[in-house]
C-alpha positions in Angstrom: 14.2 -32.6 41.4 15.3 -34.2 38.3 18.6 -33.4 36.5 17.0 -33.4 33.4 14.7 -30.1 34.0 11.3 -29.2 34.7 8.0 -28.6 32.9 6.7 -24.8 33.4 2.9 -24.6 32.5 1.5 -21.4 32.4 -2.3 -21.3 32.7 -5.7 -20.9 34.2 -6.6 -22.1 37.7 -9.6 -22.3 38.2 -12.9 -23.2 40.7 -14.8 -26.1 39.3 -18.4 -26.1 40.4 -19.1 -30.0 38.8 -23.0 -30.0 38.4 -23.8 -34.3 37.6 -27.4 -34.5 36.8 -29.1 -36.9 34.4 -31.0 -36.5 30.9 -32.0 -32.9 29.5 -32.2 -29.8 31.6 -36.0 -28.9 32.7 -35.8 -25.0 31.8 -37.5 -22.6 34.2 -37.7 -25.0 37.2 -35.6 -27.7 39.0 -33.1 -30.2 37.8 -31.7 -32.8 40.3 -28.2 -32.8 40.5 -25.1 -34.0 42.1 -23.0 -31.0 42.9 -18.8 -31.0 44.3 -16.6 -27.7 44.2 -13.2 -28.6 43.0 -9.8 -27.2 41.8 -9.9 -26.9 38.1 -8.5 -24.8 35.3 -7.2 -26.4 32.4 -3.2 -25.2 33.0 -3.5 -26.3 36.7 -5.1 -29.9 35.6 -2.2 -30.5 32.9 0.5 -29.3 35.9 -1.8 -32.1 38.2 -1.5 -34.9 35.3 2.2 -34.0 34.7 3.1 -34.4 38.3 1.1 -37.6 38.8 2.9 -39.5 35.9 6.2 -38.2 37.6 9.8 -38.1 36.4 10.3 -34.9 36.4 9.7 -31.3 38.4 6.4 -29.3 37.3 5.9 -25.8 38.2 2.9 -23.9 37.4 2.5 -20.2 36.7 -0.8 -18.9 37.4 -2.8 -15.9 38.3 -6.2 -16.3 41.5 -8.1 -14.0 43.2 -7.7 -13.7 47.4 -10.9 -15.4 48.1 -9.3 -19.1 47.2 -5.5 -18.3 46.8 -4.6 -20.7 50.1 -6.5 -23.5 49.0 -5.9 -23.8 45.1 -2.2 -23.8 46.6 -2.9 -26.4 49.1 -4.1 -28.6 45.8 -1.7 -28.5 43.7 1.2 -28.8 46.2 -0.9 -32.0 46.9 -0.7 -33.2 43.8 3.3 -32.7 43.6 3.4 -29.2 41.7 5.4 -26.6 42.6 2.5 -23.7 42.0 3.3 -19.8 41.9 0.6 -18.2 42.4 -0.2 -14.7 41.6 -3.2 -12.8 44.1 -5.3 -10.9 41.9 -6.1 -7.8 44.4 -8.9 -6.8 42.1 -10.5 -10.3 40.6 -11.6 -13.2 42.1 -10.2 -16.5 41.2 -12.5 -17.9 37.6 -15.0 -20.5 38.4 -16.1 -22.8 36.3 -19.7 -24.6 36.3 -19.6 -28.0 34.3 -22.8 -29.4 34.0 -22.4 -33.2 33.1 -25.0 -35.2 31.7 -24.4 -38.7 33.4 -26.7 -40.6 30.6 -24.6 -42.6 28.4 -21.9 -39.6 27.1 -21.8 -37.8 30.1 -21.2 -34.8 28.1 -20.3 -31.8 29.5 -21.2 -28.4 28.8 -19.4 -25.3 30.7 -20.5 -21.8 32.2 -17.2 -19.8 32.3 -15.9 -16.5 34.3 -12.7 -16.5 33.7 -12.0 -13.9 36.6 -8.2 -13.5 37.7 -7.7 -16.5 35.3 -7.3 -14.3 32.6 -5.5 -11.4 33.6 -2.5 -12.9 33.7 0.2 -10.1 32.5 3.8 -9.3 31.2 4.5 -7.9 34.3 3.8 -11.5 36.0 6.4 -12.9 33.7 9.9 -13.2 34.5 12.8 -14.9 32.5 14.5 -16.4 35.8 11.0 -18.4 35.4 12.6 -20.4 32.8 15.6 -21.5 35.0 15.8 -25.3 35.0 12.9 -25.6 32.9 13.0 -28.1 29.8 9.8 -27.2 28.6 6.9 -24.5 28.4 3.7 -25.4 28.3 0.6 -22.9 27.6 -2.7 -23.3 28.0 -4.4 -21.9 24.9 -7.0 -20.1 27.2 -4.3 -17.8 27.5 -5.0 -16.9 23.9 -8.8 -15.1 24.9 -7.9 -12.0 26.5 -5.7 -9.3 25.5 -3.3 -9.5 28.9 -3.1 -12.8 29.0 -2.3 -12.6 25.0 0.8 -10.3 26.2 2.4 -12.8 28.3 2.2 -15.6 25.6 4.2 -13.8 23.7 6.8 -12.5 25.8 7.2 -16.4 27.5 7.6 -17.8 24.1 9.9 -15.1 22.9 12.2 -15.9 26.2 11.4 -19.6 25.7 12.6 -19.4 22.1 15.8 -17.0 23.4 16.9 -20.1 25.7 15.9 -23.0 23.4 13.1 -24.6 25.7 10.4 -26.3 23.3 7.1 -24.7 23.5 3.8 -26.7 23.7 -0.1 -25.6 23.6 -3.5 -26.7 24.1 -6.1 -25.2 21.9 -8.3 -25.3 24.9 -11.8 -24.1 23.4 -13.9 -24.5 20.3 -16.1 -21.6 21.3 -13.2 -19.3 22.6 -11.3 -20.0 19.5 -14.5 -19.1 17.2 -14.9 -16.0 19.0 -10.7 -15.1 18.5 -11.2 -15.8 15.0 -8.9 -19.0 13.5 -6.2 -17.1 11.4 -5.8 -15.0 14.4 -4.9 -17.9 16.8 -2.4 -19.8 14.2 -0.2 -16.3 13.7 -0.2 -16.3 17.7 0.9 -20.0 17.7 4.1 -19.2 15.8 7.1 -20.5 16.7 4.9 -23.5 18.6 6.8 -26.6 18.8 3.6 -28.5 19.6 0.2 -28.1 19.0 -2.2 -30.8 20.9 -6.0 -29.7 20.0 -9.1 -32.2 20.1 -10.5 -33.5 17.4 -12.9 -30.8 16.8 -10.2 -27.9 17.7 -8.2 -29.3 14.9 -11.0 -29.6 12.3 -12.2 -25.8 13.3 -8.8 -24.7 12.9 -8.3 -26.5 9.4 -11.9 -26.1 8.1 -11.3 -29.5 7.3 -14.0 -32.4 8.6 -11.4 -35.3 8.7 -9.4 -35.3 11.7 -6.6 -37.0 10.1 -6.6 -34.6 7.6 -6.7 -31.7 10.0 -4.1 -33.0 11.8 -1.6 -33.4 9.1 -2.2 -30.0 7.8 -1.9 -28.5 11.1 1.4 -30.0 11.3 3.0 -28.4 8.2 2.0 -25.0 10.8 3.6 -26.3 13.8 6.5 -29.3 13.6 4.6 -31.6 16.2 0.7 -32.2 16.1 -0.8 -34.7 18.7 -4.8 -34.9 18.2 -6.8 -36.0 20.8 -9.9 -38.1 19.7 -11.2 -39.7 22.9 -12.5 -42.9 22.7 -10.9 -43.1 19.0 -7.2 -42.4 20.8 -4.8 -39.8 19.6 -2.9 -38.9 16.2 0.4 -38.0 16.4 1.4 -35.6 12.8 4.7 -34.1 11.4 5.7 -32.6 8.4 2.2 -32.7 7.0 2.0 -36.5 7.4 0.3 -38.4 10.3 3.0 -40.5 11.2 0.7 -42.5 14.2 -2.2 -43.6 14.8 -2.3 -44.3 19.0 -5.5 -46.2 20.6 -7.4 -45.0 23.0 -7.5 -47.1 26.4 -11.0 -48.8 27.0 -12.9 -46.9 30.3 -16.6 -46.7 31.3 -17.0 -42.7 31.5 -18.6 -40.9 34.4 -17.1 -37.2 33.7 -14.9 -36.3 30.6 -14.1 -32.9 32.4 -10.1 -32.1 32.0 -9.8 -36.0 30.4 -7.9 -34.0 27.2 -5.5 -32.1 30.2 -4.6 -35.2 31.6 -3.3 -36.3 27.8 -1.8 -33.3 27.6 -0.4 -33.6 31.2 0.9 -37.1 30.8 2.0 -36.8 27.6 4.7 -33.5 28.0 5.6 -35.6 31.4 6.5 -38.6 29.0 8.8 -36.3 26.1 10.4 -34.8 29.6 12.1 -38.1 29.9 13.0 -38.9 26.8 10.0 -40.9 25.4 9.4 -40.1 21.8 5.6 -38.6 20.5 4.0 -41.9 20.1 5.0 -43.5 23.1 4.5 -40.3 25.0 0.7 -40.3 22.9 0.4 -43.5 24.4 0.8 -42.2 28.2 -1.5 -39.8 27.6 -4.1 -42.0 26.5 -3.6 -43.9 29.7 -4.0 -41.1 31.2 -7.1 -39.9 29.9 -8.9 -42.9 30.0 -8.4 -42.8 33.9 -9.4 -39.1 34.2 -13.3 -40.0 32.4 -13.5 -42.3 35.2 -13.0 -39.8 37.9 -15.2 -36.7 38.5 -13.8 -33.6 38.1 -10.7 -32.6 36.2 -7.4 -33.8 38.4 -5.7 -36.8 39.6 -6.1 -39.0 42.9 -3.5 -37.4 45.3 -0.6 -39.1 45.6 -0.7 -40.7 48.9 
């Protein structure tokens, strides 16, 4: 364990059902595609990334149904996260089918049931969570359901009580269209860092530059990393971005959870006392070796 504390994320886990195929989509018949089932969920992935660039303890707070409770356990442990794990006795666990177009973008589009993701609750919270911990990390897919909603604010409310720095991940253009942008900012409150993609940040601005979006995002919440992809990451405070951090070269074969292992790398990075830019510059590391890897996690530590 490190003296220094640990990272608590609080998120989805989820089933990924990783569907590879190439060019368009024939509608109403057959497709060829490569297809794996892997661990997923964009909370669990960040926990993954976190533990993979090491330094310090991550734990991992999330909610799965019966049917895949032992394994999504097995996964994470594998990956060096201490997971808790809450059995649904209703839900199964949320899957997750990520169809990736392996032409040149490998673009990814997602079919989501968020099952026992989602119904994460108060009652699953408790304070004694936040012993040890340095910082609280949320994934913002906690924002898109009323339950789940509930717990984000009684975590940040204890988090703010004890003086552990809160961080969140936007997590989903579509989600966050459907919660309505003014909405999501007054749940953000008391944030201490925002890290959206380049498009979150422009959809929750209205603004089309992303260096613009992310300096005004930043006069909302103190510290705004923006993740760009190829184009690197932006690091704003204060309504200024203060840093503009390339992006590591890599030949992409799945962008799926590439932004979580930014995030992931990154809140490992501020854990041991890097500062935003050089800790913008692990995650970039990061994510350029997660597009090269299908499927949203690290290699195991052997």
């Amino acid at each position: 364990m490190h003296p220094d504390g640990a990272l608590l994320v609080v998120g989805d886990v989820v089933t990924d059902v990783v569907a590879r195929h190439r060019g368009p989509l024939a509608a109403g018949t057959d497709t060829a595609a490569a297809i794996r089932t892997v661990p997923g969920g964009a909370g669990a992935n960040v926990a993954c990334w976190a533990a993979h660039r090491g330094g310090a303890e991550v734990r991992l707070l999330g909610r799965v149904g019966a049917d895949s409770a032992a394994w999504h356990e097995r996964e994470l442990v594998a990956c060096g996260v201490r997971p808790r794990l809450i059995v649904d006795p209703e839900a199964p666990t949320g899957t997750v089918i990520c169809l990736v177009d392996t032409g040149a973008a490998a673009e990814r589009t997602f079919l989501t049931d968020s099952g026992a993701a989602l119904r994460l609750a108060p009652e699953d919270w408790s304070d004694a969570l936040l012993d040890g911990v340095a910082r609280l990390h949320l994934s913002g897919y906690l924002m898109f359901s009323e339950p789940s909603r509930a717990l984000v604010a009684v975590a940040l409310e204890a988090a703010r009580a004890r003086g552990v720095p809160v961080s969140m991940d936007p997590a989903s253009t579509g989600f966050l269209v459907e919660l309505g942008v003014d909405r999501f900012l007054a749940l953000v409150e008391g944030v201490d860092v925002l890290l959206p993609s380049r498009d979150e940040a422009c959809l929750l601005t209205g603004l089309p530059d992303a260096a613009d979006a992310a300096a005004k995002l930043s006069r909302h919440v103190p510290l705004v990393v923006a993740k760009q992809g190829a184009e690197g990451a932006l690091v704003a405070r204060s309504g200024t971005v203060v840093a503009h951090v390339p992006a590591i070269p890599a030949t992409p074969r799945d962008t799926t959870g590439a932004g979580d292992a930014f995030t992931g790398a990154f809140l490992a990075a501020l854990l041991i006392g890097a500062g935003p830019e050089a800790a913008a510059a692990e995650g970039c590391r990061a994510g350029s070796a997660a597009v090269e890897r299908v499927g949203g996690r690290p290699p195991v530590n052997s």
